[in-house]
N, C-alpha and C positions, 0 to 999 in steps of 0.2 A: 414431678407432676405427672398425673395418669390420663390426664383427657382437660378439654378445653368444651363449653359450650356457648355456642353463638347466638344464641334463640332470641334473647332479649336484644334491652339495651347497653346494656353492660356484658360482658364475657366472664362466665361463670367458672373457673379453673378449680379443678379438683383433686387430691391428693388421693383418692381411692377410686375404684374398677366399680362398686356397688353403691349403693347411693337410697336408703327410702324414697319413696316418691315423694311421702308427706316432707320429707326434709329437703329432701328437690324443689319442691314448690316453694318452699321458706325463702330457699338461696336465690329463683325466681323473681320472687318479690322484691328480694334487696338490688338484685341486679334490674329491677327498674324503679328502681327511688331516681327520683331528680334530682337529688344532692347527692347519688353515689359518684362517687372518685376510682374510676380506671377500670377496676375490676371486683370481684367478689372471689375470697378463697377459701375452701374448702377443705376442711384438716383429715385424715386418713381415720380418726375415732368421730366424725362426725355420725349424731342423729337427732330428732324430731327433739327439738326446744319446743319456747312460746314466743312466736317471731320470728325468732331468729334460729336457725339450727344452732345445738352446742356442739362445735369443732366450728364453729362460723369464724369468720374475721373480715371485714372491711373498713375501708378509710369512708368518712363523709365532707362535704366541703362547707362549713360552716353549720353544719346541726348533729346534736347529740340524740340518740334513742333508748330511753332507760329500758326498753325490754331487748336489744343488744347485748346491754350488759347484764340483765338478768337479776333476781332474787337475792344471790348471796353475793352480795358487792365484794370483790376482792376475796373470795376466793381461792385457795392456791395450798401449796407444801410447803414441808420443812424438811429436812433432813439432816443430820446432823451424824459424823463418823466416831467412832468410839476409839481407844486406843485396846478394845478386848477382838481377839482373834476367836472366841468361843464362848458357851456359857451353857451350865449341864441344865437338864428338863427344871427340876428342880428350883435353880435361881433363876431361868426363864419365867417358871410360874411365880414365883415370889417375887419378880421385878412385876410383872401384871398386877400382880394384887396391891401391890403398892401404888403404880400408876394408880389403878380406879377408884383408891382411897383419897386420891392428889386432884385428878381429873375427873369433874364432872362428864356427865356420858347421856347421848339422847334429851329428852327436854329438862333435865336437871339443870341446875347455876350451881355456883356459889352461896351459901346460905348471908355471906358478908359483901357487900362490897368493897372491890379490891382497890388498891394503891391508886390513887387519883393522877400519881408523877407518871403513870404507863399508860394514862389516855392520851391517845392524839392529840396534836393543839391545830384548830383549823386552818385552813390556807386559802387561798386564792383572794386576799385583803378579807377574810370574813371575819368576828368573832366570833363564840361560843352561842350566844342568845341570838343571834344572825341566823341561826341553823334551825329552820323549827323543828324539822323531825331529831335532831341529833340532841338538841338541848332539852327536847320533852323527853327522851329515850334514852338520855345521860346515865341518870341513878341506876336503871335498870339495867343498859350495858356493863355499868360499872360487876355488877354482879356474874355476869355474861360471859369477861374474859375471864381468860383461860378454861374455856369449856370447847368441848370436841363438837357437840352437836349429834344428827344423828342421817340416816340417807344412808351417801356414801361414803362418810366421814370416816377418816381410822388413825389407830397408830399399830404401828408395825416395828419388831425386832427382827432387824434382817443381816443375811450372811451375804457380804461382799465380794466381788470377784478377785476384788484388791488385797482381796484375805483378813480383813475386820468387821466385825460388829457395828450397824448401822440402826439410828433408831429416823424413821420416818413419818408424817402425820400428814392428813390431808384433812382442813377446815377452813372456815369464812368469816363472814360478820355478824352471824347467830341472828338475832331479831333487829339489830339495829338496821343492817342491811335489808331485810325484807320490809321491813317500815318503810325507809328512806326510797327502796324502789315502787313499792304502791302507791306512796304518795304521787308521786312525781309521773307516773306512767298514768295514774287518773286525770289530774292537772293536765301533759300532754293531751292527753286525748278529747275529754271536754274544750283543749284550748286548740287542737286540732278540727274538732268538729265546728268551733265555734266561727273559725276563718275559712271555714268550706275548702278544706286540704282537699288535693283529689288522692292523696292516698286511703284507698279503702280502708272503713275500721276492723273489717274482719282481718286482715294483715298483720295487725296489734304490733303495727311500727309507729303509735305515735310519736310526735318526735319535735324538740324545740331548738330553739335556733340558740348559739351560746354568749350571742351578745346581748342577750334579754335578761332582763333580771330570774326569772325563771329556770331559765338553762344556767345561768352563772350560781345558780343555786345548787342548783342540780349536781353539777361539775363538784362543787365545794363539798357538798353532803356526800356525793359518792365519793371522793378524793379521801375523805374524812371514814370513809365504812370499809376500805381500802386497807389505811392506815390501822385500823380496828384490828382487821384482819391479822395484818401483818405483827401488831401486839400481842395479839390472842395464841397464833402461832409461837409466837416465841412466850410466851410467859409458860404453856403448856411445856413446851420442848425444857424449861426449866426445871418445870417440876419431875419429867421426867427423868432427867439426867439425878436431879435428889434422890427418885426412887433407886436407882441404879445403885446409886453411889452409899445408901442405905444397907443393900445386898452387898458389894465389893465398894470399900471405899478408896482404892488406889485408881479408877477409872479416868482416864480424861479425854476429852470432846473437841474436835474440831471448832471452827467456828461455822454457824450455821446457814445451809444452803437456803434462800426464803422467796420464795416468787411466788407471784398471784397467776390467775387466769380468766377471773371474770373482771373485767374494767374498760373503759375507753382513755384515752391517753392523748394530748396534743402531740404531733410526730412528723415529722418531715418523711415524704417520699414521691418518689420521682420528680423531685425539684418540686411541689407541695405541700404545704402548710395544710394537713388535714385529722378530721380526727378517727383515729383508729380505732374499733369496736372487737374486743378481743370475748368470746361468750365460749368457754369452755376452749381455749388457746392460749399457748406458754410465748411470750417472745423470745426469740431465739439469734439476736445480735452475733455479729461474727463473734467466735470466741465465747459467749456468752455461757456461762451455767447453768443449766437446767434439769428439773425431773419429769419425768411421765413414769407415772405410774400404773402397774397393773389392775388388775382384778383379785380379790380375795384368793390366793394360793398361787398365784403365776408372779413373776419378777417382775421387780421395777425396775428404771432405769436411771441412773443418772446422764445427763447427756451433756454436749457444747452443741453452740448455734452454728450452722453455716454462714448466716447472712444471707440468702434468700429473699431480694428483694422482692421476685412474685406471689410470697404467701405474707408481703408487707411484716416480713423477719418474725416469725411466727412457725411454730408448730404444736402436735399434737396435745393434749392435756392430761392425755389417759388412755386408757383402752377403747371405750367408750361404747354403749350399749349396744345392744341387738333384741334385747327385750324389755316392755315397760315392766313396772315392780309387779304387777298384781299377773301379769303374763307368765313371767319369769315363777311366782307363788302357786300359781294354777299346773306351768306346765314341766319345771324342774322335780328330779325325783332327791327329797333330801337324803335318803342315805348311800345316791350314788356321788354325791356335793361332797358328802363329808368322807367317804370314802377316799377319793379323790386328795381331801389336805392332807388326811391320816396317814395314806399311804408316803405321803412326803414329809411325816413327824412333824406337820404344824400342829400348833395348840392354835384353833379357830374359831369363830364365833358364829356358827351354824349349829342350831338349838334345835329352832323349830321351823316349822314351814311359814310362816311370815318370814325369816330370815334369809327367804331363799331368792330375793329381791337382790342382794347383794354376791349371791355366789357367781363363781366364776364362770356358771353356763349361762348367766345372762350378760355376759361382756364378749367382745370379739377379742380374735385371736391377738394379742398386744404384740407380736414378734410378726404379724401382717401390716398391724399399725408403722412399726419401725421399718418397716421394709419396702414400707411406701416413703417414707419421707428421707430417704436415706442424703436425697440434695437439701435438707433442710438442718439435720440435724449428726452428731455423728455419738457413738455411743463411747461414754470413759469408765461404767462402771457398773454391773448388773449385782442387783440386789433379788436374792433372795427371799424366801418369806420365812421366819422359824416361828413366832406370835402375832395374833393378831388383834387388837380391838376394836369392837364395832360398837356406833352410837345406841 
């Protein structure tokens, strides 16, 4: 931890030195909710959300905040080890072109709907028709998974410190999640204004209580866009491994790494039963497995948790911005961006200057990131970049 603030009503703990204002303010606000729990913690790639900063994490005592968890419910990576110590430019580029033939990319789907047996089945006593966003939004999810999405979305062939071939993806819940969180964050807030909350609306913390049929909804649907997530991840990392196995067919694959980082979670800490708001943060359980990932052309990480009960067993998600997209479009020069991968023989997805939203001069330094959470997390495996796809 790098500093501690007292201002509010809650103690705002932070895992980095720098901090936006606008995203100061965010953690502000949370650190004086009435139903916060202890404290507010702050991840070392934290910047400016909506609500919530993303690198945000806090417990609540009986209320959920769908703009906590944010747009793309669940969230998270994959990663998955190869049994290949190398691979020439060549089947690099023939393993890509197969991926993109496999893998929908940016607002593409599926032109079929896929296998019904790899959709989530709902939870928390709900059914299927129980769920209105998820049951109106079925057919079209169904087309949904296994697609990348676009933003910050990628899949990466990366060179191992471990000395193998690693294949990487970062994606969410595509449209079913952003549905699933509109609904419910409108719902809060109407049903917020409606009970004269004193939480102000410009804060866009509405927020419901989870023993209401609302909130119990809410839990179920996002639980459900979660699960999506984590389908969609793996059905991708499938076809991947196809395309692979296409180019070299003697390859074989670990079993795969899968964790989210947008969700809230029922969770015990410091002797309470509260609910955890994880919005751009990896849990990080002692022992635990986990990845943070770079920026387009800098390494990822595979990590283990400490168990850090003051960031409520949680860290970083990523590198995490320092500039918005259109910032980063305006003020990056793309052919010092792509200089930059070339020089380090990635095949990269820096075209043109809309693209440059994604390059590496608008994320922080990811090896600052890790060197702040060093009591949080401990690193077992750096990943290189050798490919990259972008939504």
């Amino acid at each position: 931890m790098k500093q501690i603030i007292n201002s509010e009503k809650k103690p705002i703990k932070l895992w980095l030195d720098d901090i936006e204002p606008q995203a100061l303010a965010q953690a502000q606000n949370l650190a004086n909710l009435p139903f916060l729990f202890s404290h507010v913690a702050v991840m070392p790639d934290a910047h400016l959300g909506y609500g919530m900063p993303i690198g945000g994490v806090m417990a609540t005592l009986g209320m959920v905040i769908p703009n906590a968890v944010g747009v793309d419910i669940g969230c998270g990576m994959c990663a998955v080890k190869t049994s290949l110590n190398s691979l020439s430019t060549t089947a690099l580029q023939d393993t890509l072109n197969e991926i993109r033939k496999r893998v929908p990319v940016g607002f593409r789907h599926h032109q079929r709907r896929q296998d019904p047996t790899l959709m989530p089945t709902p939870t928390e006593g709900f059914r299927l028709k129980d769920l209105p966003v998820v049951s109106r939004e079925y057919r079209n999810a169904q087309t949904q998974l296994g697609t990348l999405g676009g933003g910050n979305h990628f899949i990466e062939i990366q060179k191992g410190s471990d000395g193998f071939l690693w294949f990487m993806l970062h994606s969410g819940s595509r449209n079913l999640g952003f549905k699933v969180a509109n609904h419910y964050n409108r719902l809060a807030t109407d049903l917020n204004r409606r009970q004269g909350s004193t939480i102000p609306t410009k804060w866009q913390l509405a927020c419901l209580d989870i023993n209401s049929e609302m909130g119990r909804k809410y839990l179920a649907e996002m639980t459900y866009c979660v699960e999506f997530a984590y389908a969609n991840r793996l059905l991708m990392m499938a076809h991947i491994q196809e395309a692979l196995n296409l180019i070299l067919p003697a390859v074989n694959f670990a079993e795969p790494i899968n964790i989210a980082h947008n969700y809230a979670a029922r969770e015990k800490h410091f002797g309470k039963n509260v609910i955890v708001h994880r919005k751009g943060a990896t849990r990080a359980q002692n022992g635990e497995v986990g990845i943070v990932p770079g920026s387009q052309g800098t390494p990822s990480y595979i990590v283990k948790g400490l168990g850090n009960p003051e960031s409520f067993l949680s860290c970083a998600h990523g590198a995490g911005r320092i500039m918005g997209r259109k910032q980063a479009q305006r003020r990056l020069d793309l052919k010092f961006e792509q200089k930059r991968l070339e020089d380090q023989g990635i095949l990269h997805s820096l075209h043109r200057n809309k693209d440059l939203d994604e390059a590496a001069g608008a994320y922080k330094n990811i090896d600052q990131v890790l060197n702040n959470q060093k009591d949080l997390v401990e690193v077992v495996v750096e990943l290189k970049p050798l490919a990259v796809i972008k939504g």
